[in-house]
C-alpha positions as CSV (number, residue, x, y, z in Angstrom):
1,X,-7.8,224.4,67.7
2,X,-7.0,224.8,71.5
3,X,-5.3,221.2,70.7
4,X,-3.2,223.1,68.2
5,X,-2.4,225.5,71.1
6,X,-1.4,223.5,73.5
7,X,1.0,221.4,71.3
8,X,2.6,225.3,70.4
9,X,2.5,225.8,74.3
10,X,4.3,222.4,75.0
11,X,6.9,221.5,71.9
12,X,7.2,225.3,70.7
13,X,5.3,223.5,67.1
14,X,2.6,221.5,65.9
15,X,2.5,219.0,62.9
16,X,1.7,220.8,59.2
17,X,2.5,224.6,61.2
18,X,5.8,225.0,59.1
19,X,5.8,223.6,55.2
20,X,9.5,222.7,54.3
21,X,10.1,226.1,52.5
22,X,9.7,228.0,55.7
23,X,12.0,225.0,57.2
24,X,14.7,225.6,55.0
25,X,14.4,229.8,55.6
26,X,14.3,229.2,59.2
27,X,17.1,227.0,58.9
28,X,18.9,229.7,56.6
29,X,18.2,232.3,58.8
30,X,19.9,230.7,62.1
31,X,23.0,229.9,60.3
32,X,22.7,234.0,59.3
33,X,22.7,234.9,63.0
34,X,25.0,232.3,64.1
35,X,28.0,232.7,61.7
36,X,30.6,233.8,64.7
37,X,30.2,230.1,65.5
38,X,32.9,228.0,64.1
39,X,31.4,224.5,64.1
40,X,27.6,224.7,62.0
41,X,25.3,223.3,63.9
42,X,22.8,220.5,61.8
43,X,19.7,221.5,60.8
44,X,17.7,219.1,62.6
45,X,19.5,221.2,65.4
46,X,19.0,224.6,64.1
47,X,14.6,223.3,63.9
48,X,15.0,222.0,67.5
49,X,16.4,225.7,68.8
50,X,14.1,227.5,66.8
51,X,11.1,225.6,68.5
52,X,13.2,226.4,72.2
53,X,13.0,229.9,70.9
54,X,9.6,229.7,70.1
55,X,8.7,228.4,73.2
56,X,10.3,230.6,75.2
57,X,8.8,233.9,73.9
58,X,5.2,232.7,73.0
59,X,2.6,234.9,74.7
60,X,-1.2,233.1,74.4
61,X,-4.1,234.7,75.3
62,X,-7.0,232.5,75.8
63,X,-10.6,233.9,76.1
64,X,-12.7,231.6,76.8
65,X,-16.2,231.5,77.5
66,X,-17.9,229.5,80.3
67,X,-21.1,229.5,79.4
68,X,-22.3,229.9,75.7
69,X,-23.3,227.2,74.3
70,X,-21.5,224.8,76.8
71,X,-23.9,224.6,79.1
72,X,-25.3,221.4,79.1
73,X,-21.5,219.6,78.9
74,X,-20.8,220.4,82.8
75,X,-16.8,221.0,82.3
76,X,-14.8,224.3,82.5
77,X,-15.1,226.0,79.7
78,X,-16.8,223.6,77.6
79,X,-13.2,221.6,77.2
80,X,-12.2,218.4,78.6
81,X,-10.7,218.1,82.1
82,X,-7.5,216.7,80.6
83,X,-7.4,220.1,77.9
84,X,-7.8,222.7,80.9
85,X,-5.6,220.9,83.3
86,X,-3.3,221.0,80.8
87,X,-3.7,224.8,80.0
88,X,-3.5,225.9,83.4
89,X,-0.3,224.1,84.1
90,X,1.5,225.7,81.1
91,X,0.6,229.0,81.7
92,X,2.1,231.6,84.4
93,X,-0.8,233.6,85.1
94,X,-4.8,233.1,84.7
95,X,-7.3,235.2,85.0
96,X,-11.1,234.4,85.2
97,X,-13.8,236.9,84.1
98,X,-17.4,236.7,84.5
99,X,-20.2,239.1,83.9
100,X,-20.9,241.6,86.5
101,X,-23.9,240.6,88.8
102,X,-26.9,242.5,89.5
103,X,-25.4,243.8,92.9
104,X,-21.9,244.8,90.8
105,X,-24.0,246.7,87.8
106,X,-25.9,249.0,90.9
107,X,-22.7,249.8,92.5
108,X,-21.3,251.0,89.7
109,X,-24.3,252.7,88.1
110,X,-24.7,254.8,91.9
111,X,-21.0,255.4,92.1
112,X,-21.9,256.7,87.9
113,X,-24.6,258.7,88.4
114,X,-23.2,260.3,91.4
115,X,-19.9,261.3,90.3
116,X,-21.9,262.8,86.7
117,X,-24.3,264.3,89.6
118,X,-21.3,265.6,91.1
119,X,-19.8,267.8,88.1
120,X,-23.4,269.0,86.7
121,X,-24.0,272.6,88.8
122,X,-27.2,272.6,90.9
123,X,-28.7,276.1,89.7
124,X,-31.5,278.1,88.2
125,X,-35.2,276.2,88.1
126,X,-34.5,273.0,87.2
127,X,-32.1,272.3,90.1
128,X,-34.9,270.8,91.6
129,X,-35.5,268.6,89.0
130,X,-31.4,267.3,89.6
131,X,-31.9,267.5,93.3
132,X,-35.2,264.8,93.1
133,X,-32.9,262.5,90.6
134,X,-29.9,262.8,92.7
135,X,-33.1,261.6,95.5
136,X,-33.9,258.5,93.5
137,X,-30.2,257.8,92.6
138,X,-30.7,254.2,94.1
139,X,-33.6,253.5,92.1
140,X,-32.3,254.8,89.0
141,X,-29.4,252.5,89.5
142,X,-31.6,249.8,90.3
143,X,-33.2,250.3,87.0
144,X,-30.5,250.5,85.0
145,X,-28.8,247.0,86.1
146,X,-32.6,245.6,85.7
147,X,-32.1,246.8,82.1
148,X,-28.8,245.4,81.7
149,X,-29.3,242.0,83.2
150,X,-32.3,241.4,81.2
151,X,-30.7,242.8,77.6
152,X,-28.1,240.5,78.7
153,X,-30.2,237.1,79.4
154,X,-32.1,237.7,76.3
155,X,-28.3,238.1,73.8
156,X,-27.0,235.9,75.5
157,X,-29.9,232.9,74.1
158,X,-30.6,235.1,71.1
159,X,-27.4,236.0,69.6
160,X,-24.5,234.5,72.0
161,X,-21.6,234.3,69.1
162,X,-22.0,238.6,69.2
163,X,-20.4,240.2,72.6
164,X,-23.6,242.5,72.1
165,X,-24.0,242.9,75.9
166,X,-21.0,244.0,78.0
167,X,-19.5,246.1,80.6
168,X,-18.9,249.4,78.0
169,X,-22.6,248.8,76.8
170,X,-23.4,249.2,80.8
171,X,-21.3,252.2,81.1
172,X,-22.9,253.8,77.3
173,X,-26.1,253.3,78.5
174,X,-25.6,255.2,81.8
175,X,-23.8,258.1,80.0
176,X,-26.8,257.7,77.4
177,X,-29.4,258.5,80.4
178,X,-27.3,261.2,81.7
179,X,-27.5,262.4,78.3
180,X,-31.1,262.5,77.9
181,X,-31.5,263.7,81.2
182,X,-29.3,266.3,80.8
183,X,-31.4,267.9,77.5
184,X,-34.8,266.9,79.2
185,X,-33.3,268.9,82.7
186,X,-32.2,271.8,79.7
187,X,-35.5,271.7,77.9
188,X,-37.6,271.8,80.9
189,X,-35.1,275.4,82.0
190,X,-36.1,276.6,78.9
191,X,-39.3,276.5,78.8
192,X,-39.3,277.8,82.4
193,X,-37.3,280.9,81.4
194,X,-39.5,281.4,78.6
């Protein structure tokens, strides 16, 4: 398949892409555009300035991934040298992702729970309660990217076709403990005031 897209990339076509009814209609549909022009160009013409067109406004998006599966072959991406080389020096801009790291998935979990922290009034009896979380904030968050890590390391050999782990799923299960911090901090004022 990436084969297929780098042939697109490259001659703005690949071999069996068109069948010769969408030939003639492209064919059909130049001449349509280009009636002003007083000499008709030839077909074979017409095909070649489609496939200039082509190439000129195709967009590819490649997500690849590094790892799954591809481990054991050693190359980037799991594709030949040759295929990436060629990628990369057909496209105009590339970007590289890779799963946030331990480190990452803290910072962002404090920076999280702090601005949630932040917005949530300190009052009444279980401010206390907010005041001792807002205490372990780092240890929370240290938690939390423990959690993710691992739920990550364990889709990733279980089930590594599904994106079942990823950067939302971080930031749900943060909002998800805020959550169930918020009703347990709610509960616990309730039964205070009781």
């Amino acid at each position: 398949m990436v084969q297929k897209v780098l042939m697109l990339m490259r001659e703005g076509t690949y071999p069996g892409l068109h069948s010769s009814e969408d030939m003639v209609s492209i064919v059909t549909a130049l001449q349509q555009e280009n009636q002003s022009i007083r000499k008709t160009p030839r077909p074979d013409m017409m095909i070649q300035r489609f496939h200039q067109l082509v190439k000129s406004k195709l967009h590819v998006l490649l997500l690849l991934d590094n790892h799954g599966g591809h481990l054991q072959c050693r190359q980037p991406f799991g594709l030949p040298a040759a295929t990436v080389s060629a990628l990369l020096s057909m496209s105009c801009s590339t970007e590289v992702y890779r799963p946030w790291s331990r480190a990452t998935l803290e910072q962002i979990a404090t920076q999280h729970l702090e601005e949630a922290l932040s917005q949530q009034p300190l009052q009444g009896p279980a401010a206390g309660s907010l005041q001792d979380l807002e205490k372990s904030l780092v240890n929370v968050a240290t938690v939390t990217a423990s959690i993710h890590c691992s739920a990550r390391c364990y889709a990733e050999r279980l089930v590594s076709d599904l994106p079942l782990v990823t950067p939302k799923t971080f930031l749900d299960f943060l909002n998800t403990f805020l959550l169930v911090s918020a009703q347990f901090h709610g509960k616990c004022r309730w039964q205070m005031n009781r």
